[in-house]
Structure formats: structure tokens, C-alpha cells
N, C-alpha and C positions, 0 to 999 in steps of 0.2 A: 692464763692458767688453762693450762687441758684436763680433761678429765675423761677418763677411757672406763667402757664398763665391757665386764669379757660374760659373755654369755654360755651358760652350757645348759645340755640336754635341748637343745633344739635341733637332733638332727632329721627329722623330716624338713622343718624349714630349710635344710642345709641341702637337701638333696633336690628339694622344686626348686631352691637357687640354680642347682645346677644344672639342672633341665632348660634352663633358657636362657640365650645367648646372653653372652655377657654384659650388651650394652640393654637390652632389655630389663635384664636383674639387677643392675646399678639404677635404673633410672627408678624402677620400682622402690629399693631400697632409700632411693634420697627423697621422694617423696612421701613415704611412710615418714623417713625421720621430720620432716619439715611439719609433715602435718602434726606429728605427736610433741612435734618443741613448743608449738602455736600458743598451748597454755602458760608455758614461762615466759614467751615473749609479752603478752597482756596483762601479765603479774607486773613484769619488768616494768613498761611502761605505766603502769600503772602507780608504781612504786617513786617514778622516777621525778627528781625535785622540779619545779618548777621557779623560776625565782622570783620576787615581788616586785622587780619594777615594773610597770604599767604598761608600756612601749616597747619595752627590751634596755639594754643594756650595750652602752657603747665602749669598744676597744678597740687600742690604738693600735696597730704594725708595728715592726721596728721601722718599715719606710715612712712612717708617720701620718699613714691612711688608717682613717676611721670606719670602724664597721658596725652596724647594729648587730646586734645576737639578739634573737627574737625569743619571745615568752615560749618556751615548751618548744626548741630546739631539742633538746634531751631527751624528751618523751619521745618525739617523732622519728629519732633516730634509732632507737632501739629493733635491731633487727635481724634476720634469721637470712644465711646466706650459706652460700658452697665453695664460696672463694676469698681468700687472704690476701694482703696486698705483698709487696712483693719481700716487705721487712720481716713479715711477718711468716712468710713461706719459707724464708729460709731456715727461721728459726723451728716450725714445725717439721717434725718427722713423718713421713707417710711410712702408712705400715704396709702397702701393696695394692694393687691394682683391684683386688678382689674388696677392697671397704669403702666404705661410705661415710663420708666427713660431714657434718653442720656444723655452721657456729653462730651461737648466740652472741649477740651485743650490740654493741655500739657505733658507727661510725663519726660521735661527736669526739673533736680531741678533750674534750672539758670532760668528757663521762669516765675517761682514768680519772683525773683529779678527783671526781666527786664520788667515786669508788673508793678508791684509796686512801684519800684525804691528803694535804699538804703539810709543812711547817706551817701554816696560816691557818687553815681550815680543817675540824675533824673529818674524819672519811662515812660514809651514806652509803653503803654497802645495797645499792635496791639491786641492782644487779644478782648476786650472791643469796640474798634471801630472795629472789625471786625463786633462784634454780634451788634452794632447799627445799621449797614448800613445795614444789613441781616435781621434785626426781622419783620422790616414791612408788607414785602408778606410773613414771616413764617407759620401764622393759614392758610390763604387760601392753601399754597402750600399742607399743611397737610392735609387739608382736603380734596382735591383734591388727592393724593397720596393714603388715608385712603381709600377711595371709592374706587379708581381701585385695591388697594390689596386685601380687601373684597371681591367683587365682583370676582375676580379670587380664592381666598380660598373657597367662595360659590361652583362657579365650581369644583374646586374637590373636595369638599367633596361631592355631587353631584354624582359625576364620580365612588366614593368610595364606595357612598352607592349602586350605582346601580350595582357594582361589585358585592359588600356582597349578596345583592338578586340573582342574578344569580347564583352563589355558590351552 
């Protein structure tokens, strides 16, 4: 599930965007988001089932090799990245060169099933109310974050240039 959020009336932030090079203003903007997702990810985990066997939990292959799944595999996996794998990039749309993607989740395959739920099992949605409880201060936290990363990338490039003049 993607979820896009369109912002307006922040055009100064749009214009320090565009005071500095491109690959400076993306790096700034994906770490502003990483840092403001931080809270849903620890909600997530937090949220996230744990199961009661004692040891873990053995499953078989179809090639008939046995694996443990360990206690709080699910918890540990929960996690905030910049990249999709290669199923899943096809299926996402980029919207241009100019944006900045996160994504929150999972890299357990069990964490759909226990989202979703099965024929067998209800669905545990920790995922989903994690990101409800978290999206409300999302834009301010970002915007807020966007600005002090800016503002410190200004500084050195800044620092950078008055190196190269002295040169």
C-alpha cells in the first residue's frame, strides 16, 4: 500500500530546495524523512506479535530442509529503507527525479500474512495502526527536520565554497 501526501504553501522551503545542488537536496530531504518515520517504526515494532514458543518455531521447505524461525524475527525486522526490491519497483510508480521516497516495513515474508491475515489466521494489523497513531505530527515533524537539514547543508556548501576561493 502507498500512501502519498501533497503539501502546500511551503514555498520557501521549495526555493532553499532549490538553491542547492541536487544531490545535496535529496540527501537532505531523505534524511529528514528517515528521521521523522523513526516514531512509526518503534510503534511498529513494538506492536509487532511475538509468538509463544520458547525456542522458535520450526518450518519445513518444500526441499524438505528444516529452519528455525526465532522468537521476535518480526519485531527485528520491521524497518525504514530507500530501496524496493526488484518486484516491488516495478510495481511502484516514481513520480521524478525531484522526490524522496521511504518505506516503512517489513522484510519478514510472515509480516504480510500477519498483516493481512490468512484463510487460517485473523489479520494483526501492528503495522497500519502503527502509521495511524504516527501520521498526525508527520508533515510538521518533516518540515521541521527539512529546515534544520537545509540550513546545515547551506553551511557547508558555504564552507566548501569559500575553501575552493582560497585555493
Amino acid at each position: 500500500m502507498k500512501v502519498t501526501f501533497k503539501v502546500e504553501g511551503l514555498k520557501e522551503l521549495d526555493r532553499a530546495l532549490g538553491q542547492l545542488p541536487k544531490a545535496v537536496a535529496a540527501r537532505a530531504m531523505t534524511s529528514a524523512l528517515i528521521d521523522a518515520a523513526k516514531p512509526i517504526q518503534e510503534a511498529a515494532q513494538a506492536a509487532a506479535p511475538v509468538g509463544t514458543e520458547p525456542g522458535g518455531r520450526y518450518y519445513t521447505r518444500k526441499s524438505g530442509e528444516r529452519i528455525l524461525r526465532q522468537r521476535g524475527t518480526l519485531k527485528a525486522l520491521v524497518q525504514i529503507g530507500t530501496r524496493l526490491t526488484q518486484r516491488q519497483r516495478r510495481a511502484a510508480r516514481r513520480a521524478g527525479k525531484n522526490f524522496s521516497e521511504i518505506y516503512i516495513g517489513t522484510r519478514d515474508r510472515v509480516g504480510l500474512l500477519v498483516e493481512f491475515g490468512t484463510r487460517k489466521v485473523a489479520p494483526n494489523p501492528f503495522l497500519r495502526n502503527a502509521w495511524d497513531s504516527g501520521k498526525g505530527a508527520l508533515l510538521d515533524k518533516i518540515k521541521d527536520l527539512l529546515w534544520q537539514r537545509l540550513s546545515a547543508a547551506a553551511k557547508r556548501q558555504a564552507r566548501r565554497g569559500a575553501r575552493k576561493v582560497k585555493v
